[in-house]
C-alpha positions in Angstrom: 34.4 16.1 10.5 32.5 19.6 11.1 32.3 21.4 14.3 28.4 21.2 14.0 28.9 17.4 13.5 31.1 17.0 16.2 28.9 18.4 18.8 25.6 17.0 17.4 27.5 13.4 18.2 28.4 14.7 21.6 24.9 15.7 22.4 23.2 12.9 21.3 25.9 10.6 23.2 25.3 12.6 26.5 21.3 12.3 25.4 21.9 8.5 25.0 23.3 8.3 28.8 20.7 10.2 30.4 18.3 8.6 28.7 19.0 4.9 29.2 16.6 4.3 32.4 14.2 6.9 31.2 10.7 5.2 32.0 11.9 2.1 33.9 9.4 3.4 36.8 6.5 3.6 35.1 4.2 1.0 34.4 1.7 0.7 32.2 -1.8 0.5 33.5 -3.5 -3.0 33.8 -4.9 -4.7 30.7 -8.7 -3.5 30.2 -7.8 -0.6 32.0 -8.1 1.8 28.3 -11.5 2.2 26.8 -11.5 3.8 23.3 -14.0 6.4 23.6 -12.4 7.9 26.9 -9.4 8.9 24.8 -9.6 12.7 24.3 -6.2 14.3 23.9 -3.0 12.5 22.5 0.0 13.9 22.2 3.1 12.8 19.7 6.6 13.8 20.4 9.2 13.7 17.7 12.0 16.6 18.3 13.5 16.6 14.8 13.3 19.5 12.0 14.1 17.5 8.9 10.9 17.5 6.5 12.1 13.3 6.0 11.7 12.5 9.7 8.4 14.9 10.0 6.7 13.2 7.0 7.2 9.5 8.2 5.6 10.5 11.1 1.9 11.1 8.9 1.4 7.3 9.4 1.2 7.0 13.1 -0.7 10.6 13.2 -3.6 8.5 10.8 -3.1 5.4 12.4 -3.9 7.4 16.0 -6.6 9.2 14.6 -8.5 5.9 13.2 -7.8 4.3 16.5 -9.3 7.0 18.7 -11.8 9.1 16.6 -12.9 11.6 19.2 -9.2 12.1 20.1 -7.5 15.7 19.4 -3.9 15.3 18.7 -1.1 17.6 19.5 2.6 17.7 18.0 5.6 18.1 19.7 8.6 19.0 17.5 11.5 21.1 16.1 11.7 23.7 13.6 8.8 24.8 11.3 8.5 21.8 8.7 5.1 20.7 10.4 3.0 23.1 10.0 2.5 22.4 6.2 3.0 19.0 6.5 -0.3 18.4 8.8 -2.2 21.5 8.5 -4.6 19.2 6.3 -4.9 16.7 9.2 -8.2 17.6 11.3 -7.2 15.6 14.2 -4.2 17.7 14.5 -4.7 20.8 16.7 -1.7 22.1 18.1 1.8 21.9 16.9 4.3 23.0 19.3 7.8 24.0 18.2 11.0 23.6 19.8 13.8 25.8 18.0 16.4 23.9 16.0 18.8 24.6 18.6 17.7 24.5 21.9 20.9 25.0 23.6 21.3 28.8 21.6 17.1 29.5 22.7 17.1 27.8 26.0 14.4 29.9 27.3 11.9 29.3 23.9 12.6 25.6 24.4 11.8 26.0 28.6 8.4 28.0 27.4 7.4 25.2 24.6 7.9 22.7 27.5 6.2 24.3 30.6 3.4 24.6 27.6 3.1 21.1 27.4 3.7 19.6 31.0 0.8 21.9 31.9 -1.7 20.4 29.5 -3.4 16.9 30.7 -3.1 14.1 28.0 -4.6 10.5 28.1 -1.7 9.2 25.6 1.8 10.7 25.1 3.7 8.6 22.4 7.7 8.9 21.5 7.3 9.1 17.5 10.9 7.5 17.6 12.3 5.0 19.6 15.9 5.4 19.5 15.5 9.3 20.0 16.6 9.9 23.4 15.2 13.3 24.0 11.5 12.0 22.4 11.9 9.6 25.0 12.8 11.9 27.8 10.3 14.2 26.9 7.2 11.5 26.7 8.3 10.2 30.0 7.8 13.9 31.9 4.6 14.7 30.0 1.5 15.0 32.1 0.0 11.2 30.6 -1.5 8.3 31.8 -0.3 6.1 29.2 3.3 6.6 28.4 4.9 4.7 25.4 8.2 4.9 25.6 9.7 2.7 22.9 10.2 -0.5 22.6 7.4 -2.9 23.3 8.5 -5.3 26.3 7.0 -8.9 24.9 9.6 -10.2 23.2 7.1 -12.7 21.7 5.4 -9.4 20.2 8.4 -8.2 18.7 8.8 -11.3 16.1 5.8 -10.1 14.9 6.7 -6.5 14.5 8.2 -4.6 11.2 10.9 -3.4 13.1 12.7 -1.8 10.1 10.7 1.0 8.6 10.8 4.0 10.4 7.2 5.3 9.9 5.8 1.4 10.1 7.7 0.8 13.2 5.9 3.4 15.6 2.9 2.2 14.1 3.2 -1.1 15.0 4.5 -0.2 18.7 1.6 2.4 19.1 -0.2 -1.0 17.9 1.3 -3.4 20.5 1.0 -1.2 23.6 -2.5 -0.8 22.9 -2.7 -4.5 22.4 -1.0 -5.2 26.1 -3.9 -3.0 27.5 -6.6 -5.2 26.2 -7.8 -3.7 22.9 -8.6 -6.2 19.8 -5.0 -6.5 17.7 -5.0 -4.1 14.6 -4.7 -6.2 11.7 -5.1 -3.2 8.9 -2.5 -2.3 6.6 -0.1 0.6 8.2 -1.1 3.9 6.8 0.9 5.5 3.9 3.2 8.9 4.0 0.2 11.1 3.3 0.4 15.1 3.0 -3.4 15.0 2.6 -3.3 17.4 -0.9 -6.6 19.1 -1.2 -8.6 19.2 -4.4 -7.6 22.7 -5.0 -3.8 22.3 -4.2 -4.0 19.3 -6.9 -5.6 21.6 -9.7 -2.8 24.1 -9.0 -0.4 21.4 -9.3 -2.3 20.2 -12.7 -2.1 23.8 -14.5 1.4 24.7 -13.2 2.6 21.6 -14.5 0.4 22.1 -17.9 2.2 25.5 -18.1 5.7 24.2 -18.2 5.3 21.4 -20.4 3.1 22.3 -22.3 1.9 19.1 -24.1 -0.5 16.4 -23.1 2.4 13.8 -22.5 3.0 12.0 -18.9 5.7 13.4 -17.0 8.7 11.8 -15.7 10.3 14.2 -12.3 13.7 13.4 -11.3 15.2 15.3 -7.9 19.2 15.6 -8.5 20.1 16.9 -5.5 20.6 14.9 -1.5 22.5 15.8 1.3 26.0 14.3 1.8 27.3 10.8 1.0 23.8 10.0 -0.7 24.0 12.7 -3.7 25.2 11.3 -6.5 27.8 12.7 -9.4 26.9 15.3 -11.7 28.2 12.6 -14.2 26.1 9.9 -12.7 23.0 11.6 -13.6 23.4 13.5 -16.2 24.1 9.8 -17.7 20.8 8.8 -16.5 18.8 12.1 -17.6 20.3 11.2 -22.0 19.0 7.6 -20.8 15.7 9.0 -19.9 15.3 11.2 -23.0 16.2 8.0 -24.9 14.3 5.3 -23.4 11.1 7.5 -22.6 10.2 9.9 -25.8 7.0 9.4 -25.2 7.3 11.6 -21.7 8.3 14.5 -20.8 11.1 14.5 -18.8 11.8 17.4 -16.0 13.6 18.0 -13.2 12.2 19.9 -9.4 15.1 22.0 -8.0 16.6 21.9 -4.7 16.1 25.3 -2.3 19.3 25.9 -3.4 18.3 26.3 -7.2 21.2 24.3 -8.3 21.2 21.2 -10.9 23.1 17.8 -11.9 22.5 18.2 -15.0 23.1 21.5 -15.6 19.2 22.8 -16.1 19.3 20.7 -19.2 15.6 19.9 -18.4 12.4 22.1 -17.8 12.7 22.6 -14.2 10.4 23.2 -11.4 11.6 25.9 -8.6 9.7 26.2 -5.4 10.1 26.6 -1.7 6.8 25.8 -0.8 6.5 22.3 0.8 3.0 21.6 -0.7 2.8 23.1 -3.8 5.9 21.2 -4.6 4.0 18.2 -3.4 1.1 19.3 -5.7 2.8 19.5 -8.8 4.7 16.2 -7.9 1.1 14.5 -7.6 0.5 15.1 -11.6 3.4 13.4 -12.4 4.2 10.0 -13.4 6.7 8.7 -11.4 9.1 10.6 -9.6 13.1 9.5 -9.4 15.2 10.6 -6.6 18.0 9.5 -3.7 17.3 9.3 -0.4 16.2 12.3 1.1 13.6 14.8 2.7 11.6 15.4 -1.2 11.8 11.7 -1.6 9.1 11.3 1.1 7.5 14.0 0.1 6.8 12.4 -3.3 5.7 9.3 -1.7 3.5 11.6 0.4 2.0 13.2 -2.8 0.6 9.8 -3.4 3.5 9.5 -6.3 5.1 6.4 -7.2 8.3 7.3 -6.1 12.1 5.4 -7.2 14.3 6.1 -4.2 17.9 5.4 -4.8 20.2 4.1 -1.7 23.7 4.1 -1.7 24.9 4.7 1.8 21.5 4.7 3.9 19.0 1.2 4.7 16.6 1.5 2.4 14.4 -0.9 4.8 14.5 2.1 7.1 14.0 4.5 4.9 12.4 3.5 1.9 9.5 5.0 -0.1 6.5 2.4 0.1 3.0 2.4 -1.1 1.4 3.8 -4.1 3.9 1.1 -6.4 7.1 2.8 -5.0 10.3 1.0 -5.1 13.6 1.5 -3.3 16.8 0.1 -5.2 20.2 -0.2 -3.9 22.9 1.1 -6.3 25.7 -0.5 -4.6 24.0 -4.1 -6.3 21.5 -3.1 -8.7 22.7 -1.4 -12.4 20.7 1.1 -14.1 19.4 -1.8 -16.2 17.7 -2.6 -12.7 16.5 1.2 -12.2 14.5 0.9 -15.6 12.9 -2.2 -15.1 11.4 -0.9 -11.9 11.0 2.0 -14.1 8.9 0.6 -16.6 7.1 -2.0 -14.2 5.6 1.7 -12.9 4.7 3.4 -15.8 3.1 0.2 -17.1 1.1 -0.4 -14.4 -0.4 3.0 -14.3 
């Protein structure tokens, strides 16, 4: 174990403690109390800087914004990731950003914070419920409505998809508004959506034209993942000859980590970029796109992509890609016979 991981584990224990009775004084206003139209200002908490975690938060931000149409929405999180992921969402107005490390800039994070308890808003929503500091820092925000995290009903909660990560703040956001009165929301849970624009697609088109070459759909596989979830070199260059085999009829090429390193030793045309949505653009032109759990997974189910996420280590009911025919598939059951079934059932259907 790392230093770094060490202390993160101590932090978030000491978080957890602090945390536990967080919100057990406040009570949420009476049923009817909520009308729709009086909701002006919302604001979203989720202190985390990984572009996974910021990405499956796009479905409570759309699910927010249908609810309350005149509602502005502010951002509270960590690092820089957000700012490309919701600069194409209109309801979005401010993003304020906490430094990665709060305990090395304590007087950045104290000025971000003093920004945000001055500033009156009519909802303040923990984007994560087992994040003690999101829940800390909804509780002291300056709102009338406070959701915390878990819904208290217990006979709402069998009907809840408690797994997903970006389907389960929905569906609390959902249930609290339910306790105060408001009609239940019956429509599907929003996607991952980076909202492309028409231009940022046509960019995607040509620069994927220009490396190809060719008229031919494009398979994109992503090599790389952090930790226990990247696979061996072996593993997919084994996959990549089975690609070229099974697929002639597509061309086959690979997007390469920030690192610029490859699995299969740059065997394929590769795509290098450290842009978040031009990489999301040229992802959108492809076919399908293959990778293990990680942050460009969901940015290729984001990209409106079908995406094959591959789980060996994480839950893929937590984590997986969904919408747009995406699949998730375990490796620690399923064989690669499994991987091009799903495979083929995609490119079919399209």
């Amino acid at each position: 174990m790392t230093i770094k991981t060490y202390v993160n584990k101590k932090r978030k224990r000491i978080t957890q403690f602090f945390s536990k009775r967080v919100g057990n004084s406040y009570y949420i206003p009476d049923s009817g109390s909520l009308e729709i139209a009086t909701i002006k200002r919302v604001l979203i908490v989720r202190p985390n800087h990984r572009l996974g975690n910021q990405l499956l938060l796009t479905p409570l931000v759309d699910d927010v914004a249908n609810t309350f149409p005149n509602c502005e929405i502010d951002l509270f999180v960590k690092g820089g990731v957000a700012i490309p992921v919701f600069q194409s969402h209109t309801k979005v107005c401010n993003i304020f950003q906490l430094p990665k490390n709060p305990f090395l800039h304590i007087f950045q994070y104290l000025k971000v914070w003093m920004s945000i308890n001055s500033r009156h808003y009519d909802i303040a929503i923990n984007g994560e419920v087992n994040s003690s500091s999101g829940r800390m820092l909804t509780h002291r925000s300056n709102a009338r409505y406070k959701i915390l995290g878990e819904p208290g009903d217990s006979s709402q909660k069998i009907a809840l998809d408690y797994e997903h990560k970006s389907k389960r703040s929905v569906q609390y956001f959902r249930c609290f508004l339910a306790k105060l009165g408001l009609p239940e929301n019956t429509q599907p849970i929003p996607l991952l959506d980076l909202r492309l624009t028409s231009f940022e697609i046509n960019y995607g088109k040509k620069y994927l034209d220009a490396l190809v070459q060719n008229d031919k759909r494009t398979i994109c596989i992503y090599t790389n993942a952090t930790g226990d979830k990247c696979y061996s070199k072996n593993w997919w260059e084994s996959l990549y000859e089975r690609l070229l085999k099974e697929y002639k009829e597509y061309n086959i090429v690979e997007m390469l980590p920030i690192e610029n390193i490859s699995r299969i030793n740059f065997k394929a045309p590769n795509i290098y970029s450290r842009n978040i949505r031009e990489m999301a653009a040229i992802i959108h032109n492809t076919a399908v796109f293959i990778a293990a759990d990680n942050g460009v997974m969901h940015l290729a189910s984001a990209s409106s992509t079908p995406t094959v996420g591959l789980f060996s280590v994480t839950n893929s009911n937590n984590y997986a890609p969904y919408g747009n025919g995406s699949i998730a598939i375990d490796t620690n059951i399923s064989t690669v016979e499994d991987i091009f079934k799903s495979l083929n059932s995609i490119l079919t259907a399209k």
